[in-house]
One Martini backbone bead per residue (centre of mass of N, CA, C, O) as a GRO file, in nm:
protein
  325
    1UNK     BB    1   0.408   1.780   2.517
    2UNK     BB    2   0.596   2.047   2.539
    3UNK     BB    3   0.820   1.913   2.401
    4UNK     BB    4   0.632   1.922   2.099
    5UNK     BB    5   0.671   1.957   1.771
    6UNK     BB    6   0.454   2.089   1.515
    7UNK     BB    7   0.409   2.060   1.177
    8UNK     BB    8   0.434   2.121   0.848
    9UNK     BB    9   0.530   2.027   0.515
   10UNK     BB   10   0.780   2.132   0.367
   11UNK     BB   11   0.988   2.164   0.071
   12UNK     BB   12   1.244   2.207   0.276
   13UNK     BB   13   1.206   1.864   0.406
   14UNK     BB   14   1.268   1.682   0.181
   15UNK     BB   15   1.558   1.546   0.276
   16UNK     BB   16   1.446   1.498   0.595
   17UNK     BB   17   1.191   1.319   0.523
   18UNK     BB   18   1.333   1.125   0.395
   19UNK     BB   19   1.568   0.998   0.577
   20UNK     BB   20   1.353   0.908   0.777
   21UNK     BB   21   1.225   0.714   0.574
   22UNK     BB   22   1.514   0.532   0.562
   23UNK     BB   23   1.498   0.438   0.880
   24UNK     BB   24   1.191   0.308   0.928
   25UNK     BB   25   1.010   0.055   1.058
   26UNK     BB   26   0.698   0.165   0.902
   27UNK     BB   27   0.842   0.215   0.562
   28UNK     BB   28   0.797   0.285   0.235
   29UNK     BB   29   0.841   0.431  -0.029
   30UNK     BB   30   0.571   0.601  -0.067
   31UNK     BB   31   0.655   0.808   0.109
   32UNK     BB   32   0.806   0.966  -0.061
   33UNK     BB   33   0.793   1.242  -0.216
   34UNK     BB   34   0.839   1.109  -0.498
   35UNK     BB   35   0.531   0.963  -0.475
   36UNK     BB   36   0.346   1.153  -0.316
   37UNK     BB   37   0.331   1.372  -0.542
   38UNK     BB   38   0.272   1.274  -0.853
   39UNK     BB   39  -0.061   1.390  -0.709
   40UNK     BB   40  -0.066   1.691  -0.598
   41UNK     BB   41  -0.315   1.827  -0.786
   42UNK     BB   42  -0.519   1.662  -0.578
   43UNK     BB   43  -0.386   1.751  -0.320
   44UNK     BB   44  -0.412   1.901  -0.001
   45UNK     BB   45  -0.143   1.875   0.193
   46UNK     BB   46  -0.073   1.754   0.558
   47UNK     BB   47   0.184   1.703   0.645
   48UNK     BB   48   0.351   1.609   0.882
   49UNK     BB   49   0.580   1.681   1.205
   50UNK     BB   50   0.766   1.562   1.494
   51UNK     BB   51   0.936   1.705   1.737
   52UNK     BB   52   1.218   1.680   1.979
   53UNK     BB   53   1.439   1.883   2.045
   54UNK     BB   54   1.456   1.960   1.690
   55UNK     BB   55   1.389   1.637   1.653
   56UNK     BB   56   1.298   1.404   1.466
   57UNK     BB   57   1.024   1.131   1.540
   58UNK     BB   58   0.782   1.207   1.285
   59UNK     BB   59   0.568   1.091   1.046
   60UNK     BB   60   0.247   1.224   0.850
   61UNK     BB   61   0.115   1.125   0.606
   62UNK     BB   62  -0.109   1.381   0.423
   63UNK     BB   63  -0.454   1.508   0.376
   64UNK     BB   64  -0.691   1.783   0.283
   65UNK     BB   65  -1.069   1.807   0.329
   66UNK     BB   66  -1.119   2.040   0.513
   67UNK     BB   67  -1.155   1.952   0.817
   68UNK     BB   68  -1.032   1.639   0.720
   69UNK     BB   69  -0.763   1.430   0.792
   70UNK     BB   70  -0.556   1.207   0.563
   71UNK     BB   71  -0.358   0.888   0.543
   72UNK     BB   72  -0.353   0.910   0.243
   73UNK     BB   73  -0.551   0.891  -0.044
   74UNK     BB   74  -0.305   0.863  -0.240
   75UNK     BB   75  -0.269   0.582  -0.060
   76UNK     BB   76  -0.268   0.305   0.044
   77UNK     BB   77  -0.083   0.370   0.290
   78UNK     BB   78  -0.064   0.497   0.640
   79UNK     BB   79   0.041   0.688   0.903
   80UNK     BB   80   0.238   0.651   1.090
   81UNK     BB   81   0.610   0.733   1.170
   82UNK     BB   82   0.918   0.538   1.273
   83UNK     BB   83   1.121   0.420   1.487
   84UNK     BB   84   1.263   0.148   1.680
   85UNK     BB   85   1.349   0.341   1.910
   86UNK     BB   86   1.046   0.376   1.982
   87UNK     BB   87   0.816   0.399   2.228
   88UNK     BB   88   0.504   0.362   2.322
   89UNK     BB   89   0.478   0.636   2.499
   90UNK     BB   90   0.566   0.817   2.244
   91UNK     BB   91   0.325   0.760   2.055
   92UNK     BB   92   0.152   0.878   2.227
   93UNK     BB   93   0.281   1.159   2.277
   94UNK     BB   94   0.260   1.205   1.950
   95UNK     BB   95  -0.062   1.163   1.907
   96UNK     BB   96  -0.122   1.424   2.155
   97UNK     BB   97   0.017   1.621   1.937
   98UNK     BB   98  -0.143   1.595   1.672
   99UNK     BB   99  -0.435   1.640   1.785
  100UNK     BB  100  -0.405   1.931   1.895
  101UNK     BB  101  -0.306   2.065   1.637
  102UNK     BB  102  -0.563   2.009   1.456
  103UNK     BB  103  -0.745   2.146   1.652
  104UNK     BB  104  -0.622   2.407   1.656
  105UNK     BB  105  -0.646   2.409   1.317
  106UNK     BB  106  -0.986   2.316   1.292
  107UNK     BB  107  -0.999   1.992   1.318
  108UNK     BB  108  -1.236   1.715   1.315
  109UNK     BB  109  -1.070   1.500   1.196
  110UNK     BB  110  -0.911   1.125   1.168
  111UNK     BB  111  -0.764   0.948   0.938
  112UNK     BB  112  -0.679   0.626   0.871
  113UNK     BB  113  -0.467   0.395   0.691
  114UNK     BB  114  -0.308   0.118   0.793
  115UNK     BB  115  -0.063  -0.085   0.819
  116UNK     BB  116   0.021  -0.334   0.746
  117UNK     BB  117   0.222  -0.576   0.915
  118UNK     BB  118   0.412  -0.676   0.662
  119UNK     BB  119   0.538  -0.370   0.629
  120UNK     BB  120   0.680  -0.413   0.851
  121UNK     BB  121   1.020  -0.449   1.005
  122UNK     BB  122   0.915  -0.385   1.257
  123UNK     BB  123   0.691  -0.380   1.518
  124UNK     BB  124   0.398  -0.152   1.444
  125UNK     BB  125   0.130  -0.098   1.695
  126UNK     BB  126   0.100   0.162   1.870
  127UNK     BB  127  -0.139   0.329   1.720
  128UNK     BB  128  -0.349   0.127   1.791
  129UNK     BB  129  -0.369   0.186   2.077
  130UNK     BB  130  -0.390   0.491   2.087
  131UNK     BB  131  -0.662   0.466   1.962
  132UNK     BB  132  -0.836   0.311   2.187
  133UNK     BB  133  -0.781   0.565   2.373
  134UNK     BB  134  -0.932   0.758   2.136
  135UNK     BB  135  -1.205   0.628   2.065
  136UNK     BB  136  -1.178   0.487   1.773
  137UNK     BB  137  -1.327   0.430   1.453
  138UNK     BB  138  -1.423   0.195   1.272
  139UNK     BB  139  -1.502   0.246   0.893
  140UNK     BB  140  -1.272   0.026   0.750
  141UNK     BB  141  -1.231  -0.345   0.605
  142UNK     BB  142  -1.027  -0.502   0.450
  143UNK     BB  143  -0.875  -0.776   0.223
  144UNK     BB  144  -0.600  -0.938   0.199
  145UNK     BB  145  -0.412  -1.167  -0.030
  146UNK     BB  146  -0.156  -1.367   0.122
  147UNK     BB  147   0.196  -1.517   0.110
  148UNK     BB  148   0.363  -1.705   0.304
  149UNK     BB  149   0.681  -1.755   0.185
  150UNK     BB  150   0.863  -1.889   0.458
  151UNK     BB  151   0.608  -2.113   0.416
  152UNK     BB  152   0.443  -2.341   0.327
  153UNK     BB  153   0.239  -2.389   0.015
  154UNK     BB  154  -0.067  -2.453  -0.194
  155UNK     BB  155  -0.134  -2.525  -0.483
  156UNK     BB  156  -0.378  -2.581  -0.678
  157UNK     BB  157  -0.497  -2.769  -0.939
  158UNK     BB  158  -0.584  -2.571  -1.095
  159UNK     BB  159  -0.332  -2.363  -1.113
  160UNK     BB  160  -0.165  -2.639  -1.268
  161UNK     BB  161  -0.320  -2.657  -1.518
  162UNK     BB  162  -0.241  -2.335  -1.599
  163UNK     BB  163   0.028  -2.371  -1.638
  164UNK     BB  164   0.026  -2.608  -1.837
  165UNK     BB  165  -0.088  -2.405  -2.095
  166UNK     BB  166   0.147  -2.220  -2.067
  167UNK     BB  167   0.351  -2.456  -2.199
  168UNK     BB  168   0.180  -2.551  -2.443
  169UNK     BB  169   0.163  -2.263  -2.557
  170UNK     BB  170   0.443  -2.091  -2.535
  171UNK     BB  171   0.498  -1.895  -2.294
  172UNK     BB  172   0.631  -1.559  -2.245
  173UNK     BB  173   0.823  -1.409  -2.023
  174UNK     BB  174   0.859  -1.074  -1.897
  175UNK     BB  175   1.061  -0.788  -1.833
  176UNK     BB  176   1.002  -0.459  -1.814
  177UNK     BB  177   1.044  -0.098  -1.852
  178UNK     BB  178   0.746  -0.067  -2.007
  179UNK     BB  179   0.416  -0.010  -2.044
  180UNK     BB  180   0.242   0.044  -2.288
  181UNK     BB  181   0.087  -0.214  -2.333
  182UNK     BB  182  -0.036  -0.262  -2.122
  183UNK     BB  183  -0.221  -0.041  -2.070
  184UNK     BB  184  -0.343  -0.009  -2.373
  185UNK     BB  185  -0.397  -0.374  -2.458
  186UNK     BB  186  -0.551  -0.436  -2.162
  187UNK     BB  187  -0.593  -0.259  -1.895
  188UNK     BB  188  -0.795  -0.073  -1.985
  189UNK     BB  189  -1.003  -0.231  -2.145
  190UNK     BB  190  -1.064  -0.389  -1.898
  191UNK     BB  191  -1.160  -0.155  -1.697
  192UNK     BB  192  -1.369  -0.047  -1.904
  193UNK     BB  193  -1.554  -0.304  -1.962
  194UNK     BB  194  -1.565  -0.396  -1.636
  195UNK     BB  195  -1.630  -0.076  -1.463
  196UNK     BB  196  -1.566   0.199  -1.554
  197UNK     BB  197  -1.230   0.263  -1.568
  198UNK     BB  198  -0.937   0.351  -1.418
  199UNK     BB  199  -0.661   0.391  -1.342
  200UNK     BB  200  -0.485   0.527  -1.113
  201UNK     BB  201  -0.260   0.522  -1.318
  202UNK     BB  202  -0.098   0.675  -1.561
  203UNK     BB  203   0.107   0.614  -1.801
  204UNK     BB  204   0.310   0.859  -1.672
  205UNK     BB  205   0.307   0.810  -1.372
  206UNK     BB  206   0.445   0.526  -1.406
  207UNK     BB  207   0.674   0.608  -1.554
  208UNK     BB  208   0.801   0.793  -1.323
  209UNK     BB  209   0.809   0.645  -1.118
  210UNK     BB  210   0.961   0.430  -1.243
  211UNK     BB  211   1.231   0.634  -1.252
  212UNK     BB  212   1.260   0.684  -0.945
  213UNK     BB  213   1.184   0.344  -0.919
  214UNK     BB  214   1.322   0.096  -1.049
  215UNK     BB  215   1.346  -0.144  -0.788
  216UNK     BB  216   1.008  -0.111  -0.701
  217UNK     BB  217   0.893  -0.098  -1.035
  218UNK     BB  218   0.767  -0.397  -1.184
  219UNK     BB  219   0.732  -0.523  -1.531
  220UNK     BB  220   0.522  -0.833  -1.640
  221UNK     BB  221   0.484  -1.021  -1.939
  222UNK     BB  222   0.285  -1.153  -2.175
  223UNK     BB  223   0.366  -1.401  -2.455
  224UNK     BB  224   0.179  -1.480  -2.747
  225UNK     BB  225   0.310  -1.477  -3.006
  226UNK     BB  226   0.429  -1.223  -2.981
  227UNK     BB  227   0.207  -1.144  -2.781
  228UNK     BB  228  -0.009  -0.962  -2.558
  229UNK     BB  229  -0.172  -1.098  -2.308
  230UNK     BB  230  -0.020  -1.027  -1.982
  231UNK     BB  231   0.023  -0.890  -1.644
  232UNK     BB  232   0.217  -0.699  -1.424
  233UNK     BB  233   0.229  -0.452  -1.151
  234UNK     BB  234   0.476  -0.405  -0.901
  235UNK     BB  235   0.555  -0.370  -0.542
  236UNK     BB  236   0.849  -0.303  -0.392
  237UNK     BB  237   0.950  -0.414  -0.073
  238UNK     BB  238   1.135  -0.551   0.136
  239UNK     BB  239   0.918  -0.778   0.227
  240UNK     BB  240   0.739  -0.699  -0.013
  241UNK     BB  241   0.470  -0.800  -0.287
  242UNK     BB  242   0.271  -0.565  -0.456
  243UNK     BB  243  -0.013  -0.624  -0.676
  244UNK     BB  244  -0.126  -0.380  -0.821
  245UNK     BB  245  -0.169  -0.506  -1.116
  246UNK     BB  246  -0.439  -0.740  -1.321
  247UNK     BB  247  -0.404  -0.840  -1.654
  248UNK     BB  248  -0.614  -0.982  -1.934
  249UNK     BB  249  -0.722  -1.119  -2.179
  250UNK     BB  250  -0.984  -1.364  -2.281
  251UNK     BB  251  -0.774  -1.603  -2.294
  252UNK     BB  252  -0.675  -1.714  -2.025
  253UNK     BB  253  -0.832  -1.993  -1.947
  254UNK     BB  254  -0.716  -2.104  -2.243
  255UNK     BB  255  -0.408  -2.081  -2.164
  256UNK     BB  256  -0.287  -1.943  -1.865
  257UNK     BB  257  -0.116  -1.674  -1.821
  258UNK     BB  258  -0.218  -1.606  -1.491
  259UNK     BB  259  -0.102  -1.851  -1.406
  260UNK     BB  260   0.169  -1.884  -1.486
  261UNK     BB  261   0.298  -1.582  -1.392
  262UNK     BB  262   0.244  -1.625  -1.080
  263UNK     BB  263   0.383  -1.833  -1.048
  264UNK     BB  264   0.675  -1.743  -1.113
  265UNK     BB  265   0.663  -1.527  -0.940
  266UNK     BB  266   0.629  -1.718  -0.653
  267UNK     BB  267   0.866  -1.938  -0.729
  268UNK     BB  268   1.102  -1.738  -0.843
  269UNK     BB  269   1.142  -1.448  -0.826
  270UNK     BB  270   1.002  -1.396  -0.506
  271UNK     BB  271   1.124  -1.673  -0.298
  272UNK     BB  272   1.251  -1.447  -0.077
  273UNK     BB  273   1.054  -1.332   0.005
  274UNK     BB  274   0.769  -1.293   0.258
  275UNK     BB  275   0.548  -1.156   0.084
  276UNK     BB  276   0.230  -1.187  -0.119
  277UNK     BB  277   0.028  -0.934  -0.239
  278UNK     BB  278  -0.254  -0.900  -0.387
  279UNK     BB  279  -0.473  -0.771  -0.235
  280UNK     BB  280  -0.771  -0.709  -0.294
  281UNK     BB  281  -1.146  -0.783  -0.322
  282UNK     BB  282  -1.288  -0.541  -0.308
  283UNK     BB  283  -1.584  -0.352  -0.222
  284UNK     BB  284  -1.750  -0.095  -0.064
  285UNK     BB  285  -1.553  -0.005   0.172
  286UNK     BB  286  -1.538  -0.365   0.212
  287UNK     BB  287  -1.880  -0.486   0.183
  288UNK     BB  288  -1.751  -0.639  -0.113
  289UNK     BB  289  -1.692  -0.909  -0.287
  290UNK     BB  290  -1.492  -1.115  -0.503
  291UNK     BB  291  -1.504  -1.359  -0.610
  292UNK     BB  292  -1.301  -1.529  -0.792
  293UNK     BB  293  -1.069  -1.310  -0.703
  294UNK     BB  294  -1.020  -1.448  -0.441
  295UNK     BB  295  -1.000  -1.766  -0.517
  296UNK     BB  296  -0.746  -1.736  -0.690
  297UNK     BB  297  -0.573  -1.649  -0.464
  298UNK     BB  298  -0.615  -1.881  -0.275
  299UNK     BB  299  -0.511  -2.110  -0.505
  300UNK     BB  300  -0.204  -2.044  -0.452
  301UNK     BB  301  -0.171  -1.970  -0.128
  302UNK     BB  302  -0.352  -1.788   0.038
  303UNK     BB  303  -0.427  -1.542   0.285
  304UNK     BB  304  -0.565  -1.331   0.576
  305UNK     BB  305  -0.596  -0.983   0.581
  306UNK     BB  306  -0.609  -0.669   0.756
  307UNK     BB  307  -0.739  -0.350   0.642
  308UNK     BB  308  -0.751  -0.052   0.847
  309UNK     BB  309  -1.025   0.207   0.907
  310UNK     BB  310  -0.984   0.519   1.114
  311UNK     BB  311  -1.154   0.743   1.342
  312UNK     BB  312  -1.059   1.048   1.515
  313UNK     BB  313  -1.145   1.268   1.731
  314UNK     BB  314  -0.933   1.553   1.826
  315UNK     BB  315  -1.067   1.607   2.102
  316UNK     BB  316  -0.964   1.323   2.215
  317UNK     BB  317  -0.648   1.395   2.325
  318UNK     BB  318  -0.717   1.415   2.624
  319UNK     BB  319  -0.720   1.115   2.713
  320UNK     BB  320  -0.447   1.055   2.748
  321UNK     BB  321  -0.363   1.210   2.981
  322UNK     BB  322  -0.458   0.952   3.189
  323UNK     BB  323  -0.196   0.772   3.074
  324UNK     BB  324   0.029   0.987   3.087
  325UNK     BB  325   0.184   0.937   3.454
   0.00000   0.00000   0.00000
């Protein structure tokens, strides 16, 4: 450990911390700090960087709460973050060298939420086992509803139906550049409608990440009588196509916007990537599924995996001690 340094990253790590990060194997766009900042005034940042003989060789995106660091709560997802060239015992190295450093700094508590392995560009499950060794528990489990593009999958009769309805209806898709109607005419209402919430994303701030990441942020409306009726908004990394938002007006049912939409973005537009997420469907940190959504998304050909979320008490960085001999 001794050969490890831990820092804070620093505004003037910009450069630094991006180039590593589009290096690495198990690291997608939201990593960047400028994907990262767009809601810096909500979180006090604690991402972390780990050198060795003053070469940069991990990062963790984190944000801090008290005691408590989190990878990161404004991050779907978030983890160490390494290349590819680094082996097993180097990662258990770096987290004995992170849990030291939180320790040190008065932090009682790291939480994690793991990078599903869908988003990794080649296997990168070492804080997994790291984890493991630092009797680290399992505080939250969600299920994401993925399609593996790459074998054939089977669209259910449902689905095809509604998609006849979209074709009979003369719906008809677009890609646009900007949120406005999804947001305002859609999302929005019915967010507020149905759950009493409101977009992660402001109209703003998806505009604008929207401009930072043009290739990454791709919005797809539905349009009935040149009227917007259902919408999409996707987050695009190397493997993966990732449903950020979903949503439709009450007539979805009887014209079919939201099955003819996903129809086409996963038959045609996004028909080369590997992998198709839905996203979850859960509520209640993992707790309750919503029956109706999960059934919609596995009726594409969708099946399960899990998004896990650990705790691991800082003081616990000695048990590697004994691992790594």
């Amino acid at each position: 450990m001794k050969n490890y340094n831990v820092k804070r990253y620093q505004e003037s790590d910009y450069a630094n911390w991006n180039a590593f990060i589009s290096q690495a194997k198990n690291a997608t766009f939201l990593f960047h700090r400028d994907f990262m900042e767009y809601h810096k005034d909500r979180f006090e940042d604690y991402s972390l960087m780990v050198y060795k003989d003053e070469k940069l060789v991990a990062v963790l995106p984190a944000n801090r709460v008290e005691d408590v660091v989190y990878s990161h709560q404004g991050l779907t997802y978030g983890s160490l973050v390494y290349n590819e060239k680094v082996k097993l015992v180097s990662v258990i190295e770096f987290f004995n060298a992170i849990l030291f450093y939180l320790k040190e700094n008065n932090i009682q508590k790291l939480q994690l939420k793991l990078i599903p392995s869908i988003y990794h560009q080649k296997p990168a499950e070492e804080l997994n086992y790291a984890l493991f060794l630092t009797k680290a528990q399992l505080i939250r489990r969600e299920t994401l509803s993925v399609i593996d593009l790459t074998k054939p999958f089977l669209i259910a009769s449902g689905r095809k139906e509604g998609v006849k309805k979209g074709i009979v209806n003369s719906l008809e898709i677009r890609e646009v550049s900007d949120f406005d109607d999804f947001w305002n005419i859609i999302l929005i209402p019915n967010l507020e409608r149905k759950y009493q919430t409101k977009p992660v994303h402001s109209l703003q701030e998806i505009t604008n990440l929207k401009m930072k990441f043009p290739e990454n942020i791709r919005q797809f409306n539905v349009y009935y009588k040149d009227e917007i009726v259902a919408g999409a908004t996707l987050f695009e990394s190397e493997n993966v196509i990732h449903s950020q938002y979903i949503s439709a007006d009450e007539n979805k049912n009887t014209i079919g916007s939201l099955d003819f939409l996903y129809h086409h973005l996963i038959t045609e537009v996004f028909k080369e990537k590997k992998f198709f997420d839905f996203g979850t469907s859960n509520a209640k940190q993992g707790k309750v599924i919503n029956k109706g959504l999960s059934f919609w998304k596995e009726s594409f050909g969708a099946s399960t995996i899990v998004h896990d979320f650990y705790e691991v008490e800082t003081s616990n960085y000695n048990l590697l001690d004994a691992v790594l001999k």
